[in-house]
C-alpha positions as CSV (number, residue, x, y, z in Angstrom):
1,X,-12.5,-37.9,-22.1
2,X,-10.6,-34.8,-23.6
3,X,-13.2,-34.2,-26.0
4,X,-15.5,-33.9,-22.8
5,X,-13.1,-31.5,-21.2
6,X,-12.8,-29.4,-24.4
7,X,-16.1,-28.8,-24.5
8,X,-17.6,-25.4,-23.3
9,X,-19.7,-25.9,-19.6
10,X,-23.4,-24.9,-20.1
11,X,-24.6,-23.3,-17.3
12,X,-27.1,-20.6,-16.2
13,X,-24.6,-18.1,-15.7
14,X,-24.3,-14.7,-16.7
15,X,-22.2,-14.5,-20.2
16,X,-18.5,-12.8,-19.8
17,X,-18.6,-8.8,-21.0
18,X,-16.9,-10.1,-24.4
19,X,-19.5,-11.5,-27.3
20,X,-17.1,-14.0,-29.1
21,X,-17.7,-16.6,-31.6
22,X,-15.3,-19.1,-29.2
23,X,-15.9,-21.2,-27.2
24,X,-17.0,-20.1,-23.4
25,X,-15.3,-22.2,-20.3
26,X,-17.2,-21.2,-17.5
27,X,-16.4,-22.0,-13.7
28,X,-14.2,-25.1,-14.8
29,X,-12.4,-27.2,-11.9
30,X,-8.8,-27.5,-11.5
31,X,-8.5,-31.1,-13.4
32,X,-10.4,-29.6,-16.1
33,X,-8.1,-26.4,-16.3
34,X,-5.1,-28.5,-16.1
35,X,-6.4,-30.5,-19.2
36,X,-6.9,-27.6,-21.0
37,X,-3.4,-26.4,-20.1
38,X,-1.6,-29.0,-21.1
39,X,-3.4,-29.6,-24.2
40,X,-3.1,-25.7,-25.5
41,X,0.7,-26.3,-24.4
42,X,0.5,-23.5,-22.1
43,X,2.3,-25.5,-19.1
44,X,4.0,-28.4,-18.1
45,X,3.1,-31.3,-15.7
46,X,6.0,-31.7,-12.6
47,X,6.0,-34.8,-11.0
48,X,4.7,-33.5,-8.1
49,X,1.2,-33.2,-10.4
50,X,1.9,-29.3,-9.8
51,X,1.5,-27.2,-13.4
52,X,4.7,-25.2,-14.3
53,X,4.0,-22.3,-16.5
54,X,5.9,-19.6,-17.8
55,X,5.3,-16.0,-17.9
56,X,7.3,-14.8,-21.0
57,X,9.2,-11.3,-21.0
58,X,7.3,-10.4,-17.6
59,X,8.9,-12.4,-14.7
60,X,7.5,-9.7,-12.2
61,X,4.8,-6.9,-11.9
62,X,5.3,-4.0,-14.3
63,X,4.6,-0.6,-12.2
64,X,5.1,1.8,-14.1
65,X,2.7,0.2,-16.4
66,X,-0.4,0.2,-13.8
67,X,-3.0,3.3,-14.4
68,X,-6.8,4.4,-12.6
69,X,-8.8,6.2,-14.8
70,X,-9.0,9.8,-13.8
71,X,-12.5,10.5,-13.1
72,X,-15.5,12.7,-10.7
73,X,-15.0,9.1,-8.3
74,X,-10.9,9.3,-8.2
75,X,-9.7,12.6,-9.5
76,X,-10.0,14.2,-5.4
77,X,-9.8,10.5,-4.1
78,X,-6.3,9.1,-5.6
79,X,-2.6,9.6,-4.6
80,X,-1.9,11.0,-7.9
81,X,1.8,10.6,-8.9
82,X,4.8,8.1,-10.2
83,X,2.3,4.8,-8.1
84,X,-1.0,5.9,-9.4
85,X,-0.7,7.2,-12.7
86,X,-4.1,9.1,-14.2
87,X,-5.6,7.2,-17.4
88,X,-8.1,9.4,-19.7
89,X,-11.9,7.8,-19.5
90,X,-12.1,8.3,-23.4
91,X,-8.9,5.9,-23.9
92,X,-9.9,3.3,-21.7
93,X,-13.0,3.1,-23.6
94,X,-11.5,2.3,-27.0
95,X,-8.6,0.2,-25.4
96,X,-11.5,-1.6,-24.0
97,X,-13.4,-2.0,-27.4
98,X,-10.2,-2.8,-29.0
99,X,-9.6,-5.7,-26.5
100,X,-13.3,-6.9,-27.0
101,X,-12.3,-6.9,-30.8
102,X,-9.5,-8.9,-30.4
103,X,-11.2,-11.4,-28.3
104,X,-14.3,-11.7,-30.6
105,X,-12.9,-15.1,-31.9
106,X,-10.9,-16.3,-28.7
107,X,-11.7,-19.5,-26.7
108,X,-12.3,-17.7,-22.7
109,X,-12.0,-18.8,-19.6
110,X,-14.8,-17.3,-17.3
111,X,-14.3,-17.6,-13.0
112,X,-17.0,-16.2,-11.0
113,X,-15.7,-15.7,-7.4
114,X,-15.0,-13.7,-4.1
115,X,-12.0,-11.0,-2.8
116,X,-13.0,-10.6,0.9
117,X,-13.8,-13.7,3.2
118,X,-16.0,-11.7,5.5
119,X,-19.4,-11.0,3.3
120,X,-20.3,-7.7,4.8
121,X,-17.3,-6.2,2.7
122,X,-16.9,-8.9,0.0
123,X,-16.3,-8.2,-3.8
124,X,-17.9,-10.6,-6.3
125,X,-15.5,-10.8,-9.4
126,X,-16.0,-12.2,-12.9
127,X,-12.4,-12.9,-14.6
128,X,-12.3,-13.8,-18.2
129,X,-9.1,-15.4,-19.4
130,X,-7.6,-16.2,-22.1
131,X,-5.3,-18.6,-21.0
132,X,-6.3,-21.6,-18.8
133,X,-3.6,-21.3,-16.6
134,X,-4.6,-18.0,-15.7
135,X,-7.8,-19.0,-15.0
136,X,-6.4,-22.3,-12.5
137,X,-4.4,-19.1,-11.1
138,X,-7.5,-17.4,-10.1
139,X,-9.3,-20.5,-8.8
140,X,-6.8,-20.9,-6.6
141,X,-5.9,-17.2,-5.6
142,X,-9.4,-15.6,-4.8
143,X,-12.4,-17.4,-3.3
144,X,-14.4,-19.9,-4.1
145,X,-18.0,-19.6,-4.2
146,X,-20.3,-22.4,-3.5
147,X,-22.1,-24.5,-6.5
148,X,-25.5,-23.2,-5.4
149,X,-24.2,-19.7,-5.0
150,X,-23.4,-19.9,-8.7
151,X,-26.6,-20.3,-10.2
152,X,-27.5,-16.8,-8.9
153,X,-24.3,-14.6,-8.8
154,X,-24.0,-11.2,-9.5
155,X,-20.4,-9.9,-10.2
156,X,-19.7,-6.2,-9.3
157,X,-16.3,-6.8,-10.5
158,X,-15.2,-7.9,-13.6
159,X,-11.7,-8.2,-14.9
160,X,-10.4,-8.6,-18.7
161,X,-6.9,-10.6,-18.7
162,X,-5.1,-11.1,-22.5
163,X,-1.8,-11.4,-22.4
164,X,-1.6,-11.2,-26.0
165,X,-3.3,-8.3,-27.0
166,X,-0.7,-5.2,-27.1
167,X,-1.6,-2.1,-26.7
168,X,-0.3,1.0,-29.0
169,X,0.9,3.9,-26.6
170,X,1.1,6.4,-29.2
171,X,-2.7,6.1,-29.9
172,X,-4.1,4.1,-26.8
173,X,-2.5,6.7,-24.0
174,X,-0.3,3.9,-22.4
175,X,3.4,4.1,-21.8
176,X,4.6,0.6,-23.5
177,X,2.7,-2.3,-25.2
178,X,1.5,-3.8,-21.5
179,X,-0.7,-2.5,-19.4
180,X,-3.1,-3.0,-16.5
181,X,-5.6,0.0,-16.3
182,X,-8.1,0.1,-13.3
183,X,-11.6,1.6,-13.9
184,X,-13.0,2.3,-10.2
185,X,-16.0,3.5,-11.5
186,X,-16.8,1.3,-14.1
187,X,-15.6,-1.5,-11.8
188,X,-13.4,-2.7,-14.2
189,X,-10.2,-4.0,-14.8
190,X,-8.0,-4.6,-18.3
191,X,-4.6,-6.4,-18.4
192,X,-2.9,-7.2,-21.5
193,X,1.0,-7.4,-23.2
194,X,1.6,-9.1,-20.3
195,X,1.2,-13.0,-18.7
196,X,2.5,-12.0,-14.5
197,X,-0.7,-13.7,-13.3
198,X,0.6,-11.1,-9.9
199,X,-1.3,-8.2,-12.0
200,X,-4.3,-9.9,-11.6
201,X,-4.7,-10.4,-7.8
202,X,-2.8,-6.7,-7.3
203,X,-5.5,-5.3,-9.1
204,X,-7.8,-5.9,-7.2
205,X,-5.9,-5.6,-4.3
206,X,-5.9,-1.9,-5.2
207,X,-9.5,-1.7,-6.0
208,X,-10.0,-3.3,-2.4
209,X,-7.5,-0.4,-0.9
210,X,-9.5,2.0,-2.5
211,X,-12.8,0.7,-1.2
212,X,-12.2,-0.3,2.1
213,X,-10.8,2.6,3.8
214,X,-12.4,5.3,1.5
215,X,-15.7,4.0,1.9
216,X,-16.2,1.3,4.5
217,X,-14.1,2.9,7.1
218,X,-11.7,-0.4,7.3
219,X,-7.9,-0.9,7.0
220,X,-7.0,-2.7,4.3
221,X,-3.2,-4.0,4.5
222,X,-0.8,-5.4,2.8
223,X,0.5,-8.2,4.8
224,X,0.2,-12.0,6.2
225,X,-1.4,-13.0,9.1
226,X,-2.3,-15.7,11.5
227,X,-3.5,-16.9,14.6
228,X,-2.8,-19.1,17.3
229,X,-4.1,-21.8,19.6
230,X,-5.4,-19.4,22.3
231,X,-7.3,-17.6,19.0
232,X,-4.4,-14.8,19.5
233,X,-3.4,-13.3,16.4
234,X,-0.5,-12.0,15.0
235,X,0.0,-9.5,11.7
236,X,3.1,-9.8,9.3
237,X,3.7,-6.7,7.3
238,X,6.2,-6.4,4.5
239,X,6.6,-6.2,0.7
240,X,7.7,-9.4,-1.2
241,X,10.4,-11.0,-0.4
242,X,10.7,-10.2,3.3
243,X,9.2,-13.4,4.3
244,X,5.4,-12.9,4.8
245,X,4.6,-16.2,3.9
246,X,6.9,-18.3,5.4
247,X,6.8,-16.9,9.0
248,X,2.6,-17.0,8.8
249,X,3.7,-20.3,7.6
250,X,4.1,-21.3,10.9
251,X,3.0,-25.3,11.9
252,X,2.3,-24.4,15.7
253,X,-0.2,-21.7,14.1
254,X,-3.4,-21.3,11.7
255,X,-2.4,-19.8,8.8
256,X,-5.2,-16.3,8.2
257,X,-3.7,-15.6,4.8
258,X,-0.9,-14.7,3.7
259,X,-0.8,-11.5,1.6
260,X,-3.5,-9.4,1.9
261,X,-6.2,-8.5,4.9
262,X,-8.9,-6.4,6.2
263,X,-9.3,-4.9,9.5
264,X,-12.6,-4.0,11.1
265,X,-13.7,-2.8,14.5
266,X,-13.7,-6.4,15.5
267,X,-11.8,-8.6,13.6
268,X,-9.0,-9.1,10.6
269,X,-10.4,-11.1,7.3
270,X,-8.3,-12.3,4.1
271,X,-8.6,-11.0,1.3
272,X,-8.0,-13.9,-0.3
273,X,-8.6,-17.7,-0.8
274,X,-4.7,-19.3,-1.7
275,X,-1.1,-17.9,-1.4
276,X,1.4,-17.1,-3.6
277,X,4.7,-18.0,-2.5
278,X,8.4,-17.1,-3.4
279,X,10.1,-20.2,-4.1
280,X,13.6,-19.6,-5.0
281,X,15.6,-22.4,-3.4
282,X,12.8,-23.6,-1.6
283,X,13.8,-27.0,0.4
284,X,10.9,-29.4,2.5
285,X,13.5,-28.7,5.9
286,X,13.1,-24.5,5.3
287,X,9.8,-24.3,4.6
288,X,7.9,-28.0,4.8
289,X,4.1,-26.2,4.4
290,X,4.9,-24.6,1.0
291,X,7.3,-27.3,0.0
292,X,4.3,-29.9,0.5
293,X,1.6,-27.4,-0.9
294,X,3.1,-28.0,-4.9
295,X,0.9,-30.8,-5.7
296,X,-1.9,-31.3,-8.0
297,X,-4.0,-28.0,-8.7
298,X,-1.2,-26.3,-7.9
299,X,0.8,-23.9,-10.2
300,X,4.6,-22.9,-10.2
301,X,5.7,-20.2,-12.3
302,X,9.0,-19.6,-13.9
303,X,11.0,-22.3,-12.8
304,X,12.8,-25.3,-14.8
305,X,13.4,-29.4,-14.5
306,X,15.9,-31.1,-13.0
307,X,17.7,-32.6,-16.4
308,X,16.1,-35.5,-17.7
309,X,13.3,-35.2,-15.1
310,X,9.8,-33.5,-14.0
311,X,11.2,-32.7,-10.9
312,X,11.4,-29.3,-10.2
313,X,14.5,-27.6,-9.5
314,X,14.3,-24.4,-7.3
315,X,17.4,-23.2,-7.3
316,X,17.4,-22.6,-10.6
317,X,17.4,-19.3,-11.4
318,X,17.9,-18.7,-14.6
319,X,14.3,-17.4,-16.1
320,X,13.9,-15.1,-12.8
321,X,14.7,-14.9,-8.9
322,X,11.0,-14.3,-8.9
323,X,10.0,-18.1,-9.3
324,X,6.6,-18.2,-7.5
325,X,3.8,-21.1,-6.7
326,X,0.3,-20.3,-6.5
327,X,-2.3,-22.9,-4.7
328,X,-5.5,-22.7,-2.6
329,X,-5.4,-22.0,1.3
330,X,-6.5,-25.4,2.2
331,X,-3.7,-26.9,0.8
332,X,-1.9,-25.7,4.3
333,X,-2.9,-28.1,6.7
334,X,-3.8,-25.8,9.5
335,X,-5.0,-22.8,7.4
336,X,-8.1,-21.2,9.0
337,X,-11.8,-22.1,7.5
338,X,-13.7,-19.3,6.8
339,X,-10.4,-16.9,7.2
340,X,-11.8,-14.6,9.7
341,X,-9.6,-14.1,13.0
342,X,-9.8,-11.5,16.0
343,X,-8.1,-8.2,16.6
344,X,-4.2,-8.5,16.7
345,X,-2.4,-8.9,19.8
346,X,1.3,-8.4,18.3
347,X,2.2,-6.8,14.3
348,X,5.3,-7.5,13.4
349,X,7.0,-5.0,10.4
350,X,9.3,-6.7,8.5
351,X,12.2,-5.6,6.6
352,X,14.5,-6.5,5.0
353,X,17.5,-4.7,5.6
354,X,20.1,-4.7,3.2
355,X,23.1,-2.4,4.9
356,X,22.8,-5.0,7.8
357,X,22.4,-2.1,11.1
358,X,19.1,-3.0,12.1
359,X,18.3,-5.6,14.5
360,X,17.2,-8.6,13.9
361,X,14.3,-7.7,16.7
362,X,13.1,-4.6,18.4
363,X,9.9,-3.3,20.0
364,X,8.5,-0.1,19.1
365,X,6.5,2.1,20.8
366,X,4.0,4.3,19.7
367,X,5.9,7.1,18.1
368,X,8.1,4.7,16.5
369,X,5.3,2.3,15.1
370,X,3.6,5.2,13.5
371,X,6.8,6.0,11.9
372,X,7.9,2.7,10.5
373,X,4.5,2.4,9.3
374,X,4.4,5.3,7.0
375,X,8.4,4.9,6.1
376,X,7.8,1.3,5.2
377,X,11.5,0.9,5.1
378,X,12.9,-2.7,3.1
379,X,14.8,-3.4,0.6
380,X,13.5,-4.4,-3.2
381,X,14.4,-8.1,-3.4
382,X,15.9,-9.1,-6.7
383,X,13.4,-10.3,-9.2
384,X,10.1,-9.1,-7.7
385,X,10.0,-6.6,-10.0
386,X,11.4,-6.1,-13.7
387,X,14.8,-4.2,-13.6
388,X,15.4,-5.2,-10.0
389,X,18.9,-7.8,-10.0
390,X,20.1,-7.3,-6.5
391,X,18.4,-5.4,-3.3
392,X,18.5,-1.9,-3.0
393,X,17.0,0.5,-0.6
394,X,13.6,1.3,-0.7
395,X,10.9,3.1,1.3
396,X,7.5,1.8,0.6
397,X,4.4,3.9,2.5
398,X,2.5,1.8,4.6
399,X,4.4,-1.6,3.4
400,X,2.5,-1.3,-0.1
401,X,2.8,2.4,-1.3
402,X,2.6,0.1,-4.7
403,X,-0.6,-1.1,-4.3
404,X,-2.4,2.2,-2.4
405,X,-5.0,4.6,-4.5
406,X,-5.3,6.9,-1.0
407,X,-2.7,8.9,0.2
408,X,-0.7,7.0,2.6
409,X,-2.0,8.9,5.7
410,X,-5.2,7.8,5.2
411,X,-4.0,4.0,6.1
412,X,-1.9,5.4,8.4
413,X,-4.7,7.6,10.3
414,X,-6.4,3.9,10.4
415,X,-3.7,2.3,11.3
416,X,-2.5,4.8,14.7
417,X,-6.6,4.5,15.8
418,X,-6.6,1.1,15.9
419,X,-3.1,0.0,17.6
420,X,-3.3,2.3,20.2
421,X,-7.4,1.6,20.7
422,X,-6.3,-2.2,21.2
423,X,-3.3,-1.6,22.8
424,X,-1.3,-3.5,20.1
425,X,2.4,-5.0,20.6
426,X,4.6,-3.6,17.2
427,X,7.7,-5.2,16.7
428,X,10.3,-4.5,13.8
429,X,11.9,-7.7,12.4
430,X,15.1,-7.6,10.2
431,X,15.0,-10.8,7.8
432,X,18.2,-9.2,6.2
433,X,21.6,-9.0,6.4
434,X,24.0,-9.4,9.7
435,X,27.7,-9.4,9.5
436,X,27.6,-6.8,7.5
437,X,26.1,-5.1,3.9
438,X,24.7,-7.1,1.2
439,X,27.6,-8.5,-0.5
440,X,30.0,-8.6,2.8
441,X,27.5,-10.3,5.4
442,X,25.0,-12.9,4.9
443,X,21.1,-13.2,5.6
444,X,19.4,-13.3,8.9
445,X,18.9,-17.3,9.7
446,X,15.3,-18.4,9.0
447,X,15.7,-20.3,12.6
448,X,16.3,-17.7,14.4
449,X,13.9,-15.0,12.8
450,X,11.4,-17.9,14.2
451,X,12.5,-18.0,17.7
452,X,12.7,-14.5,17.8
453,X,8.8,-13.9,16.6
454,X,7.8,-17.1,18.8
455,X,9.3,-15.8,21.9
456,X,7.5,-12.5,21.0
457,X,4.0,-14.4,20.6
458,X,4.7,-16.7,23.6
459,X,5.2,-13.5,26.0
460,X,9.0,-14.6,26.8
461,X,10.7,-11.2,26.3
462,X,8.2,-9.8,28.0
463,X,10.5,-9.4,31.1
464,X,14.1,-10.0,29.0
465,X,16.2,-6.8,29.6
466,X,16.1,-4.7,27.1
467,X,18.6,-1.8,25.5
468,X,17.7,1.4,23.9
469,X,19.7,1.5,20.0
470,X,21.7,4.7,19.9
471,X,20.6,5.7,16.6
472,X,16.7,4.4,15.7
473,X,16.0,4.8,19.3
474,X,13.8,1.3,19.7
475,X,14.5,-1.1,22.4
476,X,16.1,-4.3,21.5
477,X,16.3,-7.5,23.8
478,X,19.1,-8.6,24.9
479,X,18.4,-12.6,25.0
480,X,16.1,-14.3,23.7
481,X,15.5,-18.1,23.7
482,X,17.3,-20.0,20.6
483,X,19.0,-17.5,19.7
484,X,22.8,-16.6,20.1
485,X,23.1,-13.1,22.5
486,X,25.7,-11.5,19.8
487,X,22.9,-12.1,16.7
488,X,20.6,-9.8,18.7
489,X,22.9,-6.4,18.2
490,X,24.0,-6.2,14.7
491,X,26.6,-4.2,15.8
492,X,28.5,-7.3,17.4
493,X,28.2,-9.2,14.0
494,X,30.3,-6.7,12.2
495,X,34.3,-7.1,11.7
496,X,34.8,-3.3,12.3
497,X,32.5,-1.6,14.5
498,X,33.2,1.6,13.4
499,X,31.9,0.6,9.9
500,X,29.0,-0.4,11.4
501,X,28.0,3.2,12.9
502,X,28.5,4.7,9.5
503,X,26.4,3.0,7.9
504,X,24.1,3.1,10.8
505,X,23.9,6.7,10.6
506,X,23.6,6.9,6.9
507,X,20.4,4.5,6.9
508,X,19.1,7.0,9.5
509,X,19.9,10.0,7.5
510,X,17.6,8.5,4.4
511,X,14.9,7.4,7.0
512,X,14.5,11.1,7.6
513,X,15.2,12.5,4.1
514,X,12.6,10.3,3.2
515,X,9.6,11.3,5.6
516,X,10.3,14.9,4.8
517,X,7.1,14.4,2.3
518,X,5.0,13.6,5.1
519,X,6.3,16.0,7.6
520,X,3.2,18.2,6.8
521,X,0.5,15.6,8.0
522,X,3.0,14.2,11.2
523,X,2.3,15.4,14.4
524,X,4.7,15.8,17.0
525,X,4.0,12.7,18.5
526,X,4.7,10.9,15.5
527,X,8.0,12.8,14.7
528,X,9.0,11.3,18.1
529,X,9.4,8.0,16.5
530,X,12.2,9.3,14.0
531,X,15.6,8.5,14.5
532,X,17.7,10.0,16.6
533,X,20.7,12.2,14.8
């Protein structure tokens, strides 16, 4: 039987970008990869059947690593700067011999597939691996195309994944050995010097956030969604760590995706065909969907075994507080099949708010959504990205100033048309810190974050009384079903109230010391949303 698995699938399909005298694994199924896996010792077996890898010195994304090639297509196009940094055509093309060089005797791992559930804006990718975990990563994180589609697939996407190739900055034009270069034009993507399986599915995230809006005229976002059983739906933005995927988690509701959409003039589309999931201290009574998801096909990155067992243990934290899972959609019971939903009826921004003054729930209006949107206030959760031990403050653009090529008014201008042509509900949702700052109060309850979005969903605050904050200037309810009435003002959780307006008004003061970049493109009407000093 392993001899079977180890031997390369013959098939009609197109052969990877890379000649090598190796053996070529096209298209293999998860029971196949896992063989392969395990057999190369690349991952272990939990007892949950789940595949537990490691990531080596990367336990996170690496962005000051991340380049677009500066070309006619990008050079007018890009958000130049510290998030997109410009890589010279002439490099990328010898980095990119020098990787086909060093693959030229490697075993690959070839995956034809989809980014974009809806096929009016879909991009067909070819990803060559050469790891077979990586290549189970990307079965599971992008979507699957159907065995007859196969025989006749046409990538216009292809990208080149080695962890162990290393690049030489002083004569390839990169800043350290790992890299992950983005070739827009080309339609191209090379990763190497690291094994963060995140770089893949952010790379083409970004390729999609250039596309979309540049070109098709559609918002792409960085965020979770899902909808309900009245076919409502709902929009979660936030960067990692704020919970995305565990409140579009939610049992009462189908799961849209949970990381990355698409909105049109008619309807919101995943990105994506699986979810990748935080699982530091992850428990079956927190979060029973993800909990139950790590099974067979499944992979779990960075974690360890109980002692003397293959049961997982998720508190450990010793590799990285950035222990993820990655598995297919459909392993979420009431996930939506094809992932394709209707306009949003309620977004929800969440942060997570480390000095412990914002609420745990407010409504915006206009003024103010437009403003949180571009601000993208959270705070950077420890071990999402390499260097980061302990949240800090951050202001992301847009909820993913990471992962945007456009200048973050472009999303923005998107973003304003669409809310106020559907008449959207925004609401801004601390999954933070009450009581107090990191390090004096603790986090926001998971329970009650849920009541608080459910009652927003189910229309019950619709006529709760409501009271203006002082200093952000939203209005925040004053009950709210399951929920204790002193949780709802952060200012009644703190031991010395006058503590609690300082740091209220210093969080203000970097809100606006932070939009002063975008003060040339905001109009008044957007200022109006600032806080109030």
């Amino acid at each position: 039987m392993q001899d079977l698995v180890l031997t390369p699938s013959i098939s009609s399909y197109p052969l990877p970008d890379v000649d090598t005298s190796g053996k070529v694994f096209s298209n293999l199924t998860p029971a196949e990869l896992v063989e392969h896996s395990l057999s190369r010792k690349e991952a272990f077996l939990s007892s949950t059947g789940a595949l537990m890898a490691d990531t080596g010195k990367f336990t996170g994304r690496s962005p000051q690593d991340r380049f677009i090639v500066l070309d006619e297509k990008t050079k007018n196009a890009v958000w130049w700067g510290d998030t997109n940094i410009p890589f010279d055509e002439e490099k990328f093309d010898s980095l990119l011999a020098k990787m086909k060089h060093h693959l030229a005797d490697k075993d690959l791992f070839v995956r034809y597939a989809y980014a974009g559930a809806d096929p009016e804006y879909q991009l067909k990718l070819k990803v060559i691996n050469t790891l077979a975990w990586h290549n189970l990563f990307c079965f599971n994180m992008f979507l699957r195309p159907k065995k007859e589609d196969l025989k006749t697939f046409k990538s216009d996407f292809t990208i080149i994944c080695a962890p162990d190739f290393q690049a030489d900055p002083e004569v390839d034009g990169t800043k350290n050995p790992n890299f992950a270069i983005l070739d827009i034009s080309r339609r191209m993507i090379l990763i190497g010097g690291t094994a963060y399986a995140g770089e893949i599915k952010k790379g083409i995230f970004s390729v999609l956030n250039f596309i979309l809006p540049h070109e098709k005229g559609v918002l792409s976002m960085h965020c979770s969604a899902n909808m309900g059983k009245d076919g409502d739906t709902a929009i979660f933005f936030g960067l990692s760590g704020t919970g995305k995927t565990t409140l579009s988690a939610d049992p009462n509701r189908h799961l849209i995706g949970d990381d990355e959409h698409g909105w049109t003039e008619d309807s919101v589309f995943n990105f994506e065909g699986g979810c990748y999931a935080k699982v530091v201290d992850l428990t079956r009574e927190k979060e029973p969907e993800i909990f139950d998801a790590i099974k067979f096909g499944t992979i779990v990155e960075n974690t360890r075994f109980k002692t003397g067992t293959r049961e997982i243990d998720y508190s450990n934290k010793s590799v990285t507080e950035n222990t993820r899972t990655a598995y297919p959609i459909h392993y979420i019971p009431n996930a939506l099949q094809p992932s394709i939903a209707g306009i949003p009826k309620n977004i929800f921004f969440l942060t997570a708010d480390a000095f412990g003054v914002i609420p745990p729930i407010s409504k915006l209006n206009k003024s103010q959504a437009m403003y949180h949107f571009i601000s993208g206030y959270t705070a950077k959760v420890a071990g999402t990205e390499m260097g980061v031990t302990e949240p800090k403050l951050t202001f992301s653009a847009c909820f993913g100033a990471a992962f945007l090529p456009l200048h973050p008014t472009e999303y923005a201008k998107l973003f304003g048309e669409k809310m106020e042509k559907h008449e959207v509900n925004v609401w801004l949702i601390n999954t933070g810190w009450t009581g107090g700052p990191y390090g004096i109060g603790s986090r926001m309850k998971l329970a009650h974050t849920r009541s608080m979005i459910t009652a927003a969903l189910n229309g019950k605050l619709e006529f709760a009384p409501f009271k203006k904050d002082p200093v952000f200037g939203f209005m925040v309810p004053e009950i709210c079903p399951d929920v204790p009435y002193e949780v709802l003002n952060p200012k009644n959780t703190w031991e010395n109230p006058d503590d609690y307006d300082r740091t209220a008004h210093n969080l203000a003061q970097a809100f606006i010391s932070n939009f002063e970049k975008f003060k040339d493109f905001a109009d008044e009407d957007i200022m109006k949303g600032a806080p109030v000093m």
